[in-house]
N, C-alpha and C positions, 0 to 999 in steps of 0.2 A: 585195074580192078583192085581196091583195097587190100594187101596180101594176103590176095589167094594164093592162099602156100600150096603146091605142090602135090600131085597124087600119082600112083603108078609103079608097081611092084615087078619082081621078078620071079620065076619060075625055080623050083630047086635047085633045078642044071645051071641056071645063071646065079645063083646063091653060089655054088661051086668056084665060078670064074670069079667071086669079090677077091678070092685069097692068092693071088696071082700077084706077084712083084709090084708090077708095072698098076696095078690098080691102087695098093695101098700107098705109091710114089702119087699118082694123082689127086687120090683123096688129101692129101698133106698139103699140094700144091695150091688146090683149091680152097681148100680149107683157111692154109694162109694169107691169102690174096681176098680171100672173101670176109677173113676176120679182122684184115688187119683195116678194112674201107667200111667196115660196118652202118659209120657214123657218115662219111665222105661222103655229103653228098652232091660237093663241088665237083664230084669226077667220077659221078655215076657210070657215062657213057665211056672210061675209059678202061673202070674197073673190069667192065662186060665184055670190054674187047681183049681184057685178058685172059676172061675168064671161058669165054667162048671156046678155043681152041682145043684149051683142058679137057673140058664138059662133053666136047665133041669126043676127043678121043677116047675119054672113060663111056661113051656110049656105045663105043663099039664090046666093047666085054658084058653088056645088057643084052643080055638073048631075049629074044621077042616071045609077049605072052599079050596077051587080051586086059582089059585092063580089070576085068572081074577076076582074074588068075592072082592079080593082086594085094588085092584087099588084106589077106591076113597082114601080110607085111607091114602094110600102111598103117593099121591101126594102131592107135598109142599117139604120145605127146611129140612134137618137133618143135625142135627149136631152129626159128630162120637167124642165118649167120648173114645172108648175104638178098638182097632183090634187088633189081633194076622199076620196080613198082613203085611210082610214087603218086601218090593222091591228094586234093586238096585238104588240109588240115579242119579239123573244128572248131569254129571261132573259141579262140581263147586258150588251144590247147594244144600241145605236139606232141608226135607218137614219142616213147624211148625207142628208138630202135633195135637198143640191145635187151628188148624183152616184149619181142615177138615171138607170138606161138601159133602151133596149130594143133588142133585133137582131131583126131577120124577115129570114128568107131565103124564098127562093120553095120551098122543099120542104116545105113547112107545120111546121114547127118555129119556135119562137121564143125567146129567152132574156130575161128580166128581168136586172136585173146592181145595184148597189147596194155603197156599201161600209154595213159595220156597223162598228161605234166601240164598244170597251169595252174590256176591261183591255189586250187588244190589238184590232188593227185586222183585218178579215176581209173578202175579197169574197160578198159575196151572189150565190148562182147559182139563178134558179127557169126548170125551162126547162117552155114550154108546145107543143101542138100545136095548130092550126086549120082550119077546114074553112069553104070560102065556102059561106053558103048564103042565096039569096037579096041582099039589102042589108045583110046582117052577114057576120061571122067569127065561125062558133061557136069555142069556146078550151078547154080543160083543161089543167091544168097534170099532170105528169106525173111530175116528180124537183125536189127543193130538195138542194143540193149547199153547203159553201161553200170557198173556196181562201182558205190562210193570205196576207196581205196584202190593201193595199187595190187597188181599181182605177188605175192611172197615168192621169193628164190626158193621158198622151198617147199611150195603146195605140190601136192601134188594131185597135178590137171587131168587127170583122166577123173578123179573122184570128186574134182569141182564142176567138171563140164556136165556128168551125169546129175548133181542136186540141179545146177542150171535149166537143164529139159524135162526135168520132172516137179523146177518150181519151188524148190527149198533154197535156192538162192534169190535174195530179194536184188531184181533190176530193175533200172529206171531207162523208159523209153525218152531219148533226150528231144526235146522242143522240135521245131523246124520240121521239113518236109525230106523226109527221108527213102522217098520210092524215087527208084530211078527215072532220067538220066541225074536229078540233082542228088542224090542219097545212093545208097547202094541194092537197097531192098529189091529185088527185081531183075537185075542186072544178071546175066546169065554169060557164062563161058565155056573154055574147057580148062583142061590141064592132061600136060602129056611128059611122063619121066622117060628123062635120058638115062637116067642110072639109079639103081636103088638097092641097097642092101638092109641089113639087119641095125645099123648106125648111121646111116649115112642118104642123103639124098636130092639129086638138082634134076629141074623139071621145069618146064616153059609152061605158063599160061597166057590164054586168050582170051581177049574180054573183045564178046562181041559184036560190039557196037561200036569200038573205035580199030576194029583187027589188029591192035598193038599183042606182039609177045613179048612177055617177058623172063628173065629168068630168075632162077629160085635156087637156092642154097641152103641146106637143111641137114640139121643133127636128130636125132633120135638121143632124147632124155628121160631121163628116170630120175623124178623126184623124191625125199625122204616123203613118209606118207604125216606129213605133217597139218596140212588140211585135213579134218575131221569131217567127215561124211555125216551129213543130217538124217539120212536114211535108216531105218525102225528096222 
């Protein structure tokens, strides 16, 4: 499923356990191995197999919470360092991988963001919705939009994603047939975090229609507020 980044938070008690040795040794681990294959994607499956054993064990310092227990955490900008998610391209045009995003706000809305690269530059819009249920975030995705230009290093996406859902950003719904299985629009899954703290965050989703998981590698960013909010 198109990067669907990742949802699922942790409980104060397990905010506690990030600051433990052995966690901020894994976060480093991970972090390198996922930064350093960003682009690689000749060795996808090898990366994962590095990375799995990590992920596993920084799961165990995740004290178990619901996944509505989550939410405050979650909300705000991420930036994906690392996925094993790969999707068919757009004719004409290829993700950057190294500016991929996600926004969750606490209203069950979420946004993917991405630039696409091809004759010209385009931002990628997939916005999804979710629902806690139990230990996941069930997810569907809802609308693929895209905005002429790429994304700025230095907007900052919580106060573009909000003009976005209230319509002060002008998108363009692109051509072709975009409701699933060919397009994403429709396409429903979940998403369940091994580990998550205040910086930091890897987390498996499922797209359920092919029962592939994948895994997910994610920073917690804070942009200069150099996007200008439309908003009165």
């Amino acid at each position: 499923m198109k990067n669907v980044l990742a949802f699922a938070i942790c409980s104060l008690s397990s905010v506690a356990f990030s600051y433990a040795p052995r966690v901020e040794e894994l976060k480093q681990e991970i972090r390198k191995i996922a930064s350093e294959n960003i682009g690689n994607v000749g060795a996808i499956s090898e990366t994962r197999a590095k990375l799995q054993p990590l992920a596993d064990e920084l799961g165990q310092y995740h004290s178990p919470a619901s996944a509505a227990d989550d939410i405050q955490l979650l909300e705000g900008a991420w930036k994906q360092v690392f996925s094993d998610d790969r999707e068919p391209q757009p004719p004409g045009f290829k993700t950057d991988l190294d500016t991929v995003y996600q926004v969750i706000t606490k209203d069950g809305y979420f946004y993917n963001l991405c630039d696409l690269k091809g004759f010209i530059t385009v931002s990628g819009i997939l916005r999804g919705e979710y629902k806690p249920v139990g230990d996941f975030l069930n997810i569907e995705f809802t609308k693929v939009s895209v905005k002429l230009g790429g994304l700025s290093e230095t907007a900052e996406l919580n106060s573009f994603v909000r003009d976005i859902e209230a319509g002060r950003v002008k998108t363009i719904v692109p051509p072709g047939s975009n409701q699933a299985p060919k397009g994403p629009v429709g396409a429903r899954g979940n998403i369940r975090n091994i580990y998550i703290d205040e910086d930091f965050r890897v987390a498996t989703g499922q797209n359920f229609a092919d029962g592939k998981v994948d895994l997910y590698v994610l920073d917690k960013v804070n942009f200069p507020t150099r996007y200008i909010s439309k908003s009165k």
